[in-house]
PASEBA-1860 file (N, C-alpha, C; in nm, 3 decimals):
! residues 217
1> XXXXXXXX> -0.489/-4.152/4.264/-0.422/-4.074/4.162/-0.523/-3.987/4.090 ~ -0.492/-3.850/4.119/-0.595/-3.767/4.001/-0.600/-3.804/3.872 ~ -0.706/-3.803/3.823/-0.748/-3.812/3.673/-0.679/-3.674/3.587 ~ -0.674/-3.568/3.622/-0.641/-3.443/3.553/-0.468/-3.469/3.543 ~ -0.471/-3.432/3.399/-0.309/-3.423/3.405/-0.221/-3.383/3.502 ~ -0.136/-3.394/3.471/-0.009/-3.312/3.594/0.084/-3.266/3.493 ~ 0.066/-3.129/3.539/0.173/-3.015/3.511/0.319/-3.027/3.506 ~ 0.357/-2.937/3.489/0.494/-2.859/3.498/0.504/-2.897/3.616
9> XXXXXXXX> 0.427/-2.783/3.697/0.403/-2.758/3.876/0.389/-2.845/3.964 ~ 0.304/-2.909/3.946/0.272/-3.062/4.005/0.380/-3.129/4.000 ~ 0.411/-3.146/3.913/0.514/-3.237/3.891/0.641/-3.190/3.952 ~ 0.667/-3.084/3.942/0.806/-2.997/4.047/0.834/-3.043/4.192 ~ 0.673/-3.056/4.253/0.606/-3.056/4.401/0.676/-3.159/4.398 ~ 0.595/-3.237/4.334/0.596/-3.411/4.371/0.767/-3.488/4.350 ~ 0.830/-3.385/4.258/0.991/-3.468/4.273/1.025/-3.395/4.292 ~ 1.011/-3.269/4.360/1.129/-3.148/4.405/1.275/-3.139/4.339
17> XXXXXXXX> 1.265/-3.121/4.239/1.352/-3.081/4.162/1.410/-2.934/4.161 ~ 1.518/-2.888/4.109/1.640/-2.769/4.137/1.501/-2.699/4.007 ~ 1.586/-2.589/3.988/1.464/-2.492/3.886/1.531/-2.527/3.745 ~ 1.695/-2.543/3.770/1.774/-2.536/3.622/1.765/-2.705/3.606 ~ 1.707/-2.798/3.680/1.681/-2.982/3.631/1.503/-2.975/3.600 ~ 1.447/-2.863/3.628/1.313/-2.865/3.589/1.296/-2.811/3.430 ~ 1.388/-2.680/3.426/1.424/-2.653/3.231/1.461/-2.761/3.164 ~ 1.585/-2.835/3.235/1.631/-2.924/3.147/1.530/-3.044/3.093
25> XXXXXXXX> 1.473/-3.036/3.176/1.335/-3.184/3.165/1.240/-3.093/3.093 ~ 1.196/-2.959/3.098/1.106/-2.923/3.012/1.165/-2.924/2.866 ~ 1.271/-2.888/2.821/1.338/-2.873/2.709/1.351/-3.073/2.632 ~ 1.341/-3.188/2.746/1.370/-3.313/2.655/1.190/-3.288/2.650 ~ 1.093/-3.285/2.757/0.968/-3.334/2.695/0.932/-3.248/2.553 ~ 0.950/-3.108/2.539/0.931/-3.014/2.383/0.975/-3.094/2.299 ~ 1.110/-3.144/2.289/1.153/-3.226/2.221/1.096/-3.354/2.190 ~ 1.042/-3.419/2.321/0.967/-3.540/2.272/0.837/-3.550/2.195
33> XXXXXXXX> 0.785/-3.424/2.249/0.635/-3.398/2.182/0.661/-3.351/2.025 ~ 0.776/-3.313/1.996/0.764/-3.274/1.867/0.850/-3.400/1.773 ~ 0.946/-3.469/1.829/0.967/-3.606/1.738/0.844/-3.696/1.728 ~ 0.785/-3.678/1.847/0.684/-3.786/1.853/0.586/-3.810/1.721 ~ 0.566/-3.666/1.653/0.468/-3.653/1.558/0.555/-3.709/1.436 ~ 0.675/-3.763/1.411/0.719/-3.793/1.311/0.762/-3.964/1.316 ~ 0.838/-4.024/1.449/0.838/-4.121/1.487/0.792/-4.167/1.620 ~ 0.764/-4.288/1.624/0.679/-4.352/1.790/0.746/-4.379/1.865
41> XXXXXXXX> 0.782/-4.274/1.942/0.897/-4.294/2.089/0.818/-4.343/2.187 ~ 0.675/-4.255/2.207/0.594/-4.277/2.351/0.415/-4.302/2.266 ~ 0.323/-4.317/2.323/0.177/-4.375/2.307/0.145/-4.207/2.236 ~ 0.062/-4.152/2.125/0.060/-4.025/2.110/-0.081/-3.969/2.211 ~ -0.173/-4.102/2.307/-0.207/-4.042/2.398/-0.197/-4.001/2.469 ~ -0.061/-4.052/2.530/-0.031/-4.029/2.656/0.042/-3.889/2.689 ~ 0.081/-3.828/2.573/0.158/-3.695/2.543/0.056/-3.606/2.653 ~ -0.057/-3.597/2.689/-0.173/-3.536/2.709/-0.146/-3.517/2.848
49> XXXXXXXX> -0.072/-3.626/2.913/-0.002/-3.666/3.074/0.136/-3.676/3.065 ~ 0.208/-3.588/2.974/0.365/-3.648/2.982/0.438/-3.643/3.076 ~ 0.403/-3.509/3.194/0.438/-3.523/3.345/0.433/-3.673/3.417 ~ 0.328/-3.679/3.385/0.297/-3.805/3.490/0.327/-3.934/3.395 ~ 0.274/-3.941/3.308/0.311/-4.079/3.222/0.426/-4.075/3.208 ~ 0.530/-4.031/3.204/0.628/-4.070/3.146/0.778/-3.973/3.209 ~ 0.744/-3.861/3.256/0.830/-3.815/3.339/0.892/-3.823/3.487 ~ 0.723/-3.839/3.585/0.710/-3.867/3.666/0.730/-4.036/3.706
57> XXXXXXXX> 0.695/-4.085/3.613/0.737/-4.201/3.640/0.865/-4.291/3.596 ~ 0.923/-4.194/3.504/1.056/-4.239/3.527/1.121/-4.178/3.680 ~ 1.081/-4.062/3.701/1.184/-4.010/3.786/1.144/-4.028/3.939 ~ 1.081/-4.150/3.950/1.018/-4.191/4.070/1.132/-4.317/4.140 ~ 1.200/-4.301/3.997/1.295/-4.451/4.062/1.413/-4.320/4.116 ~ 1.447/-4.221/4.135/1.559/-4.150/4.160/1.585/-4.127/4.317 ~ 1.509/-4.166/4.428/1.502/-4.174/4.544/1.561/-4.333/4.605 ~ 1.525/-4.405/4.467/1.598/-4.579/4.535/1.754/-4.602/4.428
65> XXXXXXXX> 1.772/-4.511/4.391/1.944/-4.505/4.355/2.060/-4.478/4.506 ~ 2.119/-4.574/4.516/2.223/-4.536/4.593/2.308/-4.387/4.611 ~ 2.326/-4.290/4.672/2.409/-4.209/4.654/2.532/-4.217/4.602 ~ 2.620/-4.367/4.653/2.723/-4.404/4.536/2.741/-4.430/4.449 ~ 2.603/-4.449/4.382/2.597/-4.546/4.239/2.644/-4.411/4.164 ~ 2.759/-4.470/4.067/2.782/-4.351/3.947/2.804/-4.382/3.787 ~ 2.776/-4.538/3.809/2.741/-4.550/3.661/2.595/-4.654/3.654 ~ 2.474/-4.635/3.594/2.331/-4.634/3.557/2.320/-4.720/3.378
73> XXXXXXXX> 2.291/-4.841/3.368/2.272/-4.859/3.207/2.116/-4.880/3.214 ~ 2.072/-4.796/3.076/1.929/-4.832/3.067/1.884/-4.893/2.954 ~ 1.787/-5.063/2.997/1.809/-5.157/2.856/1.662/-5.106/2.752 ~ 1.693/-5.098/2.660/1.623/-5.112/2.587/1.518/-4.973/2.577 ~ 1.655/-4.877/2.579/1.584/-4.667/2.653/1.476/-4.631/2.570 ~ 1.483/-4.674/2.433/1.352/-4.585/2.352/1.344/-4.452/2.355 ~ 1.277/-4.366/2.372/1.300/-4.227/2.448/1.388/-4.192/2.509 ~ 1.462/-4.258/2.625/1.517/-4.185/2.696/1.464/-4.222/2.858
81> XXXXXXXX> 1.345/-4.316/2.864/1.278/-4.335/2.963/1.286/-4.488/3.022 ~ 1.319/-4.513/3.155/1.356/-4.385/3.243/1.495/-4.307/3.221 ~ 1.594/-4.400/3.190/1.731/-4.382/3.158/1.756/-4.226/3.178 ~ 1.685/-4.150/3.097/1.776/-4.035/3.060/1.721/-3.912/3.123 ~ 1.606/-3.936/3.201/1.569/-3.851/3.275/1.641/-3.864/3.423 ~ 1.649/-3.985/3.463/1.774/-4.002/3.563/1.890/-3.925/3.541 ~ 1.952/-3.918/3.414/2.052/-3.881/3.358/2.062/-3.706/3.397 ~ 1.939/-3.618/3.384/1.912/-3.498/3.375/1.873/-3.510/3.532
89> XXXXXXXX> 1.838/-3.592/3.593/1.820/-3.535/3.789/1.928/-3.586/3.838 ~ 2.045/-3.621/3.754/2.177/-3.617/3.826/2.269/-3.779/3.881 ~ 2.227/-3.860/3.793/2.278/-3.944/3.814/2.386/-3.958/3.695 ~ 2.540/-3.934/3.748/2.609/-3.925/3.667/2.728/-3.979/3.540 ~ 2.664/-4.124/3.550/2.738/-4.191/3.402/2.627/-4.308/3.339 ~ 2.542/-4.241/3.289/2.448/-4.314/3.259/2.404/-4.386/3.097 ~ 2.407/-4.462/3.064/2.426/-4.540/2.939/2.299/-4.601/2.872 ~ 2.242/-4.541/2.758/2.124/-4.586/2.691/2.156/-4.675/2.612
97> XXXXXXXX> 2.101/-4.782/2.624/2.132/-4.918/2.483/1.930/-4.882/2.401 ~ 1.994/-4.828/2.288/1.863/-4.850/2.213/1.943/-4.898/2.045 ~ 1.831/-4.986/1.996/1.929/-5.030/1.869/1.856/-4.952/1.793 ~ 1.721/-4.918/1.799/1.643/-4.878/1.664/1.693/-4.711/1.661 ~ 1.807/-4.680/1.492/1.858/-4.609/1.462/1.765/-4.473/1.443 ~ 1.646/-4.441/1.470/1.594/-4.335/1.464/1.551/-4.273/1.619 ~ 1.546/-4.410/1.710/1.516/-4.362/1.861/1.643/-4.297/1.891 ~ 1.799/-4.372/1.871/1.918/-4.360/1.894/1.941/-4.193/1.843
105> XXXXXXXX> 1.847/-4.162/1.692/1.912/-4.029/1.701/1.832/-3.929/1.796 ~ 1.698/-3.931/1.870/1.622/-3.874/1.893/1.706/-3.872/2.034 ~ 1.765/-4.007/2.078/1.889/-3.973/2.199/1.963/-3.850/2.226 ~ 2.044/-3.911/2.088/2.160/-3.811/2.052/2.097/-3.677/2.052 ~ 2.039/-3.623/2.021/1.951/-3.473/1.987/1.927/-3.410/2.175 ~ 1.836/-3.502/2.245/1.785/-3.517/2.406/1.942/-3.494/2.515 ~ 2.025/-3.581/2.436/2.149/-3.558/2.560/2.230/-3.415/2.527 ~ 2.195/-3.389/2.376/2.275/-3.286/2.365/2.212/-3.142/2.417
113> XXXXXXXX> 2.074/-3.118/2.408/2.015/-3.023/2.434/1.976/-3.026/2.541 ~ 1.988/-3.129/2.652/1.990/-3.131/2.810/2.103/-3.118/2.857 ~ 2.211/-3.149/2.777/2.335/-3.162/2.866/2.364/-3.273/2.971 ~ 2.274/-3.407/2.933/2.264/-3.470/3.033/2.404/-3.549/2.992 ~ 2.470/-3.604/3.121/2.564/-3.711/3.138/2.541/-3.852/3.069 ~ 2.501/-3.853/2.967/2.464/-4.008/2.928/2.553/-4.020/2.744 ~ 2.563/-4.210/2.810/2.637/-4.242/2.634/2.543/-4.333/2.599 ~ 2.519/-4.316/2.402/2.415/-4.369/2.387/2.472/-4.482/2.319
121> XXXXXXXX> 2.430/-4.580/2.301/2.500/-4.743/2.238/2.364/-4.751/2.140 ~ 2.400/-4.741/2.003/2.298/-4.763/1.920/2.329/-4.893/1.849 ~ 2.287/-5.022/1.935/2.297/-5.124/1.903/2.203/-5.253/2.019 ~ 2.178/-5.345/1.977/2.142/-5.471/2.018/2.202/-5.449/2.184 ~ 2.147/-5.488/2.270/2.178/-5.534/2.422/2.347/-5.614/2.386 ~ 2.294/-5.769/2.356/2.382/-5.837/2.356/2.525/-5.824/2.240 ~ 2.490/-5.716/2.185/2.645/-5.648/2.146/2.744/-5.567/2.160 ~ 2.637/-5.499/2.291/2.733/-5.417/2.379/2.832/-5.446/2.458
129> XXXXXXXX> 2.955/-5.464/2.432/3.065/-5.506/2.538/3.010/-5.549/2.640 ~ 3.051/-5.647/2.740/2.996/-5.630/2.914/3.114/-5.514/2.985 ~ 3.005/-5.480/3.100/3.081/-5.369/3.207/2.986/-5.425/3.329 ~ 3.047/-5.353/3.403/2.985/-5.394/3.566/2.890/-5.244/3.569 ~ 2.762/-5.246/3.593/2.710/-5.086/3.605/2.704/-5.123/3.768 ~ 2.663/-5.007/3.799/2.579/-5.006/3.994/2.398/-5.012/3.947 ~ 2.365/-4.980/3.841/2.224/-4.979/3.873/2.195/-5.035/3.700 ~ 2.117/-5.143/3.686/2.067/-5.161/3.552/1.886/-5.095/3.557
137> XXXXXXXX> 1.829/-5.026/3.478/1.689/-4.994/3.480/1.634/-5.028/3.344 ~ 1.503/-5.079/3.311/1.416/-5.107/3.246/1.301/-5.074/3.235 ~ 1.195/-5.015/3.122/1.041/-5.011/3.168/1.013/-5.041/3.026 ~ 0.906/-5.152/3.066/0.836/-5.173/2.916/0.929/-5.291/2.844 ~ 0.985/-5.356/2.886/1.094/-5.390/2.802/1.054/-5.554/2.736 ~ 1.085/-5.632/2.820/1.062/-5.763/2.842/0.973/-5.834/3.006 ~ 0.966/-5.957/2.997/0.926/-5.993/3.109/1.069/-6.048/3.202 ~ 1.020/-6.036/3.349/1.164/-6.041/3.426/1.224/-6.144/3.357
145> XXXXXXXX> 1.219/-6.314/3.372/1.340/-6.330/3.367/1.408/-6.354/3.234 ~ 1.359/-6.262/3.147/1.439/-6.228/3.023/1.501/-6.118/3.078 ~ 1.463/-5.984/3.110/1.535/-5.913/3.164/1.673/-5.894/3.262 ~ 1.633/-6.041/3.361/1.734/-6.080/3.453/1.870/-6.138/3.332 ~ 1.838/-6.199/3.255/1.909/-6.280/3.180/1.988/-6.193/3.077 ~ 1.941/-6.061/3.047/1.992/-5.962/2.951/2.068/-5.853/3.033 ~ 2.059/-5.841/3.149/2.096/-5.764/3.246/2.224/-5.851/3.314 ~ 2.270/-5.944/3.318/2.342/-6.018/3.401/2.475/-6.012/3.319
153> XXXXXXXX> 2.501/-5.914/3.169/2.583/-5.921/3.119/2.659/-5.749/3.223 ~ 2.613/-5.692/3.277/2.653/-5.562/3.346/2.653/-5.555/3.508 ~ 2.587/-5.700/3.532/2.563/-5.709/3.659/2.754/-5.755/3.779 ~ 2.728/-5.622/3.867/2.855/-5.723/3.973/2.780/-5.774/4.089 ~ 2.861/-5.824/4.165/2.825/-5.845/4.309/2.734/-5.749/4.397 ~ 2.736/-5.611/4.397/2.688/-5.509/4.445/2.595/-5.445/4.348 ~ 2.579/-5.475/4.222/2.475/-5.367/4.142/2.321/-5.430/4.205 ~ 2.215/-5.333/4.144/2.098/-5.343/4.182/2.012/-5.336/4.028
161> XXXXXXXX> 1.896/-5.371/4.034/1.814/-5.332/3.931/1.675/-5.263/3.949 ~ 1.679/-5.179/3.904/1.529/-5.124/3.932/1.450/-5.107/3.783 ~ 1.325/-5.191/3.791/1.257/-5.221/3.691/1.077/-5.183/3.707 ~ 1.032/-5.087/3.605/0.934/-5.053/3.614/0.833/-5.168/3.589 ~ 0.733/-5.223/3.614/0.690/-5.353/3.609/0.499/-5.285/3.619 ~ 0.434/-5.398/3.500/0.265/-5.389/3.503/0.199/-5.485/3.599 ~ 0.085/-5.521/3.542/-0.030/-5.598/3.597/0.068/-5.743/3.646 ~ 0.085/-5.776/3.481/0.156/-5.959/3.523/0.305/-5.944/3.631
169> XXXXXXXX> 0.280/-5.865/3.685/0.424/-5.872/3.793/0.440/-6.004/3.920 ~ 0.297/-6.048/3.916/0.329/-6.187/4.004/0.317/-6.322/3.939 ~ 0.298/-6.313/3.788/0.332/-6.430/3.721/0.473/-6.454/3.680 ~ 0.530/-6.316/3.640/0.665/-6.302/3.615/0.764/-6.337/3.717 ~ 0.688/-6.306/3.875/0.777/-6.329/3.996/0.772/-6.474/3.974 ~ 0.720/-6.554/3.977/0.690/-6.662/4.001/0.762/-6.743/3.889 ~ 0.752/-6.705/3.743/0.847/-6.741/3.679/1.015/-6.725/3.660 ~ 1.070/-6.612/3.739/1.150/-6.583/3.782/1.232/-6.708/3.864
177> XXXXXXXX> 1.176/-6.696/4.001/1.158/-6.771/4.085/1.208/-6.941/4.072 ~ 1.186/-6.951/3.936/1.247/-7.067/3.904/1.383/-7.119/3.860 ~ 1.414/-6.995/3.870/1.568/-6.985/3.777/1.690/-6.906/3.879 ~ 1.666/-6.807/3.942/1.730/-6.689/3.996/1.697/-6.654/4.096 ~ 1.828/-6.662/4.230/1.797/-6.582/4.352/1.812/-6.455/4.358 ~ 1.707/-6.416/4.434/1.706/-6.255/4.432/1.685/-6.216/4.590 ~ 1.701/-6.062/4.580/1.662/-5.994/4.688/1.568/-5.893/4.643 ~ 1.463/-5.895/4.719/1.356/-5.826/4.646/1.319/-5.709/4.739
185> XXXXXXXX> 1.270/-5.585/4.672/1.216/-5.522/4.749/1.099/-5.442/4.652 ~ 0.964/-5.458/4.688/0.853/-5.395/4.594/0.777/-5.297/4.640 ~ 0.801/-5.201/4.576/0.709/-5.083/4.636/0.582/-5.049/4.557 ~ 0.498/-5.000/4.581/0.389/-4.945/4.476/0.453/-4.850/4.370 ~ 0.391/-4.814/4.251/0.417/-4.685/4.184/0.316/-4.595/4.188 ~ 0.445/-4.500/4.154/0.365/-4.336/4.179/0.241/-4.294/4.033 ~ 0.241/-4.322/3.969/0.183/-4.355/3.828/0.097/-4.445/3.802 ~ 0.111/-4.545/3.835/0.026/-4.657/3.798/-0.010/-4.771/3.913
193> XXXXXXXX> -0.188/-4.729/3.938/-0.176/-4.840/4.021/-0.201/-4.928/4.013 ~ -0.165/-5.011/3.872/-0.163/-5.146/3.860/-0.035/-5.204/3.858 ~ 0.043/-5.065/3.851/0.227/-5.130/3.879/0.309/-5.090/3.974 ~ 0.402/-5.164/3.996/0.518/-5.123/4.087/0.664/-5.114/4.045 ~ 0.734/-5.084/4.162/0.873/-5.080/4.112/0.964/-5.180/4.237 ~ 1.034/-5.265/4.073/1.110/-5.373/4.143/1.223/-5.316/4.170 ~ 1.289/-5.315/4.311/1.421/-5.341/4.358/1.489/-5.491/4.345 ~ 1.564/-5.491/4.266/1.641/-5.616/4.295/1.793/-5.623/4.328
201> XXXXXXXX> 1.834/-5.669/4.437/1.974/-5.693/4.483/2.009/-5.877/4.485 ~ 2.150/-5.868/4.469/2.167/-6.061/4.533/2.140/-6.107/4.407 ~ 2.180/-6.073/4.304/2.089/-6.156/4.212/2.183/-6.241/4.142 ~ 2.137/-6.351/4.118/2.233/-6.494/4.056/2.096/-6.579/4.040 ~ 2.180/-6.658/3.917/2.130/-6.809/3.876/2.159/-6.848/4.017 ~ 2.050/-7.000/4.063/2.062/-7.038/4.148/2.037/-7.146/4.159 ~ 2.106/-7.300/4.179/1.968/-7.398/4.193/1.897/-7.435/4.306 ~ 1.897/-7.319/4.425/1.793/-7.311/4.499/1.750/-7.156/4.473
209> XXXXXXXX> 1.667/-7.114/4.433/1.602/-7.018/4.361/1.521/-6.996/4.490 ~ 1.503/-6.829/4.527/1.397/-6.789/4.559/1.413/-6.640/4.669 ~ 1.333/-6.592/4.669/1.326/-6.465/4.770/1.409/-6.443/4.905 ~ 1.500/-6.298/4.905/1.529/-6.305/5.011/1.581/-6.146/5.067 ~ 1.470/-6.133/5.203/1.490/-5.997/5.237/1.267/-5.936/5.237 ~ 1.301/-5.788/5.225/1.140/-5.788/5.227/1.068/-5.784/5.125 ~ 0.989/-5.757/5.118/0.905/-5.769/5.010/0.748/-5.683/5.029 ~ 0.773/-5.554/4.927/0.621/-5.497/5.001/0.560/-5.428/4.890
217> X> 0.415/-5.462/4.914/0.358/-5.483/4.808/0.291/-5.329/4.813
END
């Protein structure tokens, strides 16, 4: 991974994006860089890489979305990330749960001036009604199997989860592992190479717990 930021341009290359989903994503990051200086949505270093920190790597999960999936909840959005940048490359019923009432308006402001397809729930996870989504996503949030456990209120038979995940990703597997069968699939990330991105399908409490399908590291 280059050390030098990544652009506008770079960043176009690398997710080939339409020209009018590349405005729309330039118009939420202006926006983010300028709430940022008033409240803490994102790291105020990382503004320096917002292509890559935080754009690019939300929008790295948009290639392992199903083409059918048409409704997306994202726990615990903060920004908007990944949630709502999905939202702006076209995934079309997509749902931010953030409770803290100043991220929630910085939402509200992002969906309106992108035009993106997303509803924002400015409240607690566990007070959001349950619904069945096709795809639950997370980054930064909790460790898996809190996540599994906060996610299982949207989960059906067929949804998936894709979860941006750090360093401790094989202590978490392993703690996982004790509780919940899964179907796993792990790819590297495009961003960080100390993290990856979890696919998870199959997923249930289990009391035979454990991996099933591939797994690549």
């Amino acid at each position: 991974m280059s050390s030098a930021p990544l652009g506008i341009g770079g960043f176009a290359k690398l997710a080939n994006v339409s020209r009018e989903t590349l405005e729309r994503l330039a118009k939420y990051v202006e926006l983010l860089t300028s709430w940022n200086r008033r409240i803490n949505l994102v790291g105020r270093n990382t503004l320096g890489d917002v292509w890559r920190r935080h754009i690019l790597d939300s929008a790295q999960l948009f290639p392992l979305i199903p083409r059918e999936a048409r409704r997306l909840v994202d726990l615990g959005s903060g920004a908007g990330l990944p949630g709502l940048v999905l939202a702006i490359m076209g995934v079309p019923d997509v749902h931010l749960i953030e409770s803290d009432g100043r991220k929630a308006a910085f939402l509200r402001e992002a969906v309106r001036i992108t035009e993106a397809p997303a509803t924002i729930h400015a409240r607690r996870i566990d007070r959001v009604p349950a619904f069945i989504a096709d795809v639950v996503t997370a980054r930064a949030l909790a460790p898996l199997p809190e996540l599994l456990a906060i996610s299982e209120r949207f989960l059906g038979p067929d949804s998936l989860c894709l979860f941006l995940k750090g360093r401790m990703v094989d202590e978490e597997l392993t703690e996982t592992l004790k509780t919940w069968h899964i179907r796993l699939d792990r790819r590297p990330s495009l961003t960080d190479p100390s993290g990856c991105i979890l696919r998870l399908e199959a997923i249930a409490r289990d009391p035979r717990p454990g991996i099933v399908g591939p797994s690549v590291s």
